[in-house]
N, C-alpha and C positions, 0 to 999 in steps of 0.2 A: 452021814451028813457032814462029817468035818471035814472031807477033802472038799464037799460041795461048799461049805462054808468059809474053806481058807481059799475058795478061789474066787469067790464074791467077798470075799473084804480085800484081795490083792488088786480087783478091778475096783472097787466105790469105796475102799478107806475107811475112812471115819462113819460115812452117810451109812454103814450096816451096824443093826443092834447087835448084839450079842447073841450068842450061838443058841442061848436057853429062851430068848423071846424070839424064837422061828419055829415055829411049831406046829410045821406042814408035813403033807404024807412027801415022798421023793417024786413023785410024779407030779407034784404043784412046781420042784423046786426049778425049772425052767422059766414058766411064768412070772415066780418072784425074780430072777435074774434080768427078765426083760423089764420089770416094772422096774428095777434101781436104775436100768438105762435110760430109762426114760422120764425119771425123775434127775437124771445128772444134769448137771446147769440149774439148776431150782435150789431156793431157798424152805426146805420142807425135810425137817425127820423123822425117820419111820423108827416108833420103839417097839413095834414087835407086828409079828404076822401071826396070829395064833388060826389054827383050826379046832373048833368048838362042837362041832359034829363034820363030819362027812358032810358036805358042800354047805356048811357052813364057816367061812375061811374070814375073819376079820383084821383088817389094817386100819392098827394105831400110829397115825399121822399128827402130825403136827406143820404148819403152814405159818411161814416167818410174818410177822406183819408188819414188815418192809417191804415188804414185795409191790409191784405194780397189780391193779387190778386184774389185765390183763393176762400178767404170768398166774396169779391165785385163782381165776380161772380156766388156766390151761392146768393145772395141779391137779382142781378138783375132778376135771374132764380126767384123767390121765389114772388119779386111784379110785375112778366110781368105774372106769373100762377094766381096768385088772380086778378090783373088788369082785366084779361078774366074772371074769374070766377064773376067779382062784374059785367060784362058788359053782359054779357050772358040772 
């Protein structure tokens, strides 16, 4: 996981938790890589992706409340598509 993990914090920076609140099998960790790209440009951080069973996979989100209504529903559109995709 840590080379997967130093190469998603050298793309999205800050916007990645820490290496101990990711806590996926390796074959989710594509998925979460597409989901930080498609939360880039948004005001929303993610503290942790935890898996709780086998296809049960949860993201702890947080959504700025600055945001336009607009963007806060293309957010929630955006971690309810990956939620399913990491649970699948």
């Amino acid at each position: 996981m840590s080379d997967w993990y130093d190469r998603l914090v050298s793309r999205h920076g800050d916007a990645i938790p820490a290496a101990e609140d990711l806590q996926i099998r390796p074959n989710l960790q594509p998925i979460v890589d597409e989901l930080f790209a498609a939360l880039s440009g948004y005001r929303v951080r993610v503290y942790g992706i935890t898996e709780r069973d086998e296809g049960l996979v949860v993201i702890d989100a947080r959504v700025s409340d600055d945001i336009t209504a607009a963007d806060k529903t293309a957010v929630y559109a955006i971690l309810e598509e990956y939620q399913e995709r990491l649970n699948d």
